[in-house]
C-alpha positions, 0 to 999 in steps of 0.5 A: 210303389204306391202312394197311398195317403199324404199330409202337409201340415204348416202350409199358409193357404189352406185352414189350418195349415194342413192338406190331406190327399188319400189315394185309396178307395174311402168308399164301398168297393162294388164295381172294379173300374178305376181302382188298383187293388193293392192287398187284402181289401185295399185298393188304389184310384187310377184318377182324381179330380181336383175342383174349384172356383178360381185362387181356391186353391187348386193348382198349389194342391198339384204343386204340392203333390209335385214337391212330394214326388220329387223330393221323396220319390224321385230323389230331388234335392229340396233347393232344385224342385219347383214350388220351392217356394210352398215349403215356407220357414217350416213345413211337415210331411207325411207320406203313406206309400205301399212297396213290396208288400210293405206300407211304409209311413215317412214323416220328415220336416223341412225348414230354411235355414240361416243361409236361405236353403232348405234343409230336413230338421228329423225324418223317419221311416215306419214299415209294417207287413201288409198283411197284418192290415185286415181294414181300413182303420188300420191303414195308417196306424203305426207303432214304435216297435215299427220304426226302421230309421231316424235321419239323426242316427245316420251319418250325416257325411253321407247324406246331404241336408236337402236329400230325404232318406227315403233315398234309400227306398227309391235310389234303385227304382224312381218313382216315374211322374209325368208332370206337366204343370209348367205347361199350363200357362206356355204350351210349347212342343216338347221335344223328347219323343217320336210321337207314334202316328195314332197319336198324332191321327188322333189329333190332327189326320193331315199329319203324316209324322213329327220326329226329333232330329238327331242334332237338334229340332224337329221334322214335320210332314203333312200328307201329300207336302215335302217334309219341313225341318223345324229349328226352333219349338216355337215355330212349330206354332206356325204350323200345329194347332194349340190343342195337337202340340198339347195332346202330343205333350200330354199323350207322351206323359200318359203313355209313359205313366201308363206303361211303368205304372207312374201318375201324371199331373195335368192341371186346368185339363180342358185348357185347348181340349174338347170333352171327347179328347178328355173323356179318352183320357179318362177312359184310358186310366179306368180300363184296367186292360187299358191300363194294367199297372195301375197308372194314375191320372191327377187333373184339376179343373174349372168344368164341373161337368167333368165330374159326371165323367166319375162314377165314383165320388171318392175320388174327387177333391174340391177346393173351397175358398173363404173369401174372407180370409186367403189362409182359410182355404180348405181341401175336401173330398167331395164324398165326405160331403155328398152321401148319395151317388145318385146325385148328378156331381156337375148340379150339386158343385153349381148348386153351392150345396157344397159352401164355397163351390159357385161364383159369389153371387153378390160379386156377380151382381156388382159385375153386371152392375158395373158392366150395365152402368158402362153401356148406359154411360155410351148410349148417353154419350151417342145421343148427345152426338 
């Protein structure tokens, strides 16, 4: 199962109301790397970027995206997922996904009801044969005749109001989705794996093991010292660096993602990572030997000079922000903007050919305005000392 295009349309923080995210290859398929093909000329991107300057926007799009796994794929109710809070009063979603030789569209709409709980208003599922599609233009157009259910037509007995219909879809096979978004801020071990040694050698050579107990807390062993029981994962702080316990995280999601073909959300990826461990990363989503079923990564980040690590420029999204106004927010994809892919990606983002991808200049001056009145105010204040 494949995402192959969402929609959210409702939202208060982007123009208009609406993000859209196309998992497929938009531009010209040449070389292979990266993508997954799908059928006919139809191929799927196995890692995104998500780029911005800060509040533009970034975080909520992977929150969002977040919401749509869990509701749709992973057979969540609407009042249990995180970020609840993005669905608002009202909110639309529209979600192209590729099963089994089928393109599905699913359209459903939430709302919060009279007891403060989300509910769906009306969902419907549309199928089609992939192999009526020849081109991309057809991808996403769908037609009454194609229409396989509607939410009212079922009985409600058997269905809670925050439960998708897409249930049916998804009961027997979930979606997997490695999600570390409520790591970005707290990094802390995640007990749930024995970490094979070649991760662990990746990060930090002193390491001989970690294992999970079996009663609960974790055992360390450093080469050449006696073993440590861990009773609290905060402790593990003492004795493992920020970037070894978040690697370990991440390498769990990763690995997971990679052997079921699932997608991995990471947000801010250079928090406690080197440009080499990141680089790998990468390079382990675009090996198609490396990855054979097509995982996909999903990152945002602050460092444009991740960007130059893509060779494609149709699978990266920028965040816009208009300082002007917060609900005018906007998501693009940077090849709708950018023509040419000889341009050097991390020199067009800085250069603000883009509108709205470089620090407002005239905030920058007041800063060092600011900070420069500061140091006159202490060299004045020495020498009257």
């Amino acid at each position: 199962m494949k995402l192959l295009k969402i929609i959210v349309e409702g939202n208060n923080i982007f123009k208009d109301g609406i993000i859209e995210f196309d998992f497929t290859a938009q531009d010209k398929v040449i070389d292979k790397e990266n993508l997954n093909h799908l059928f006919s000329n139809i191929y799927s991107q196995n890692s995104f970027a998500i780029a911005g300057i800060n509040a533009s926007g970034k975080t909520t799009v992977l929150n969002y995206l977040s919401i749509i796994f869990d509701v749709f794929f992973r057979n969540k109710q609407l009042n249990e997922v995180d970020g609840k809070y993005l669905l608002g009063d009202r909110i639309q979603f529209t979600v192209f996904y590729y099963d089994n030789n089928h393109i599905f569209k699913l359209d459903s709409t939430v709302k919060l009801n009279e007891t403060n709980e989300y509910e769906f208003v009306e969902e419907t599922i549309r199928v089609k044969d992939s192999k009526k599609v020849t081109s991309k233009k057809e991808l996403y157009v769908f037609h009454d005749k194609e229409l396989l259910v509607i939410r009212s037509d079922l009985d409600q007995k058997y269905l809670a109001k925050d439960i998708s219909i897409n249930v049916v879809q998804t009961k027997n096979n979930p979606m997997y989705v490695g999600n570390s978004l409520n790591l970005t801020n707290y990094n802390f071990y995640m007990p749930n794996w024995n970490v094979p040694q070649e991760v662990i050698k990746f990060f930090d050579s002193s390491i001989e093991y970690v294992r999970n107990a079996h009663n609960g807390g974790t055992y360390l062993k450093f080469y050449h010292q006696q073993e440590i029981f861990i009773s609290s994962i905060l402790e593990l702080e003492k004795y493992l660096s920020s970037g070894t316990i978040k690697g370990i995280n991440v390498f769990s999601l990763i690995i997971s993602s990679i052997e079921n073909g699932g997608y991995v959300l990471i947000d801010e990826i250079e928090n406690h990572f080197n440009k080499t461990i990141i680089t790998t990363i990468f390079n382990l989503f675009k090996d198609e030997k490396l990855n054979p079923n097509g995982a996909t990564l999903i990152f945002s980040t602050h460092y444009s000079e991740l960007l130059d690590e893509f060779n494609r420029k149709d699978n990266i999204y920028i965040t816009l922000k208009d300082r002007n106004n917060q609900s005018q927010n906007e998501l693009v994809n940077y090849s709708d903007k950018v023509k040419r892919n000889d341009l050097k990606k991390s020199e067009v983002y800085l250069s603000n050919y883009i509108k709205g991808t470089a620090p407002q200049y005239r905030a920058t001056m007041e800063l060092k305005k600011y900070i420069k009145g500061l140091a006159n105010e202490e060299t004045v204040k020495n020498g009257k000392n």
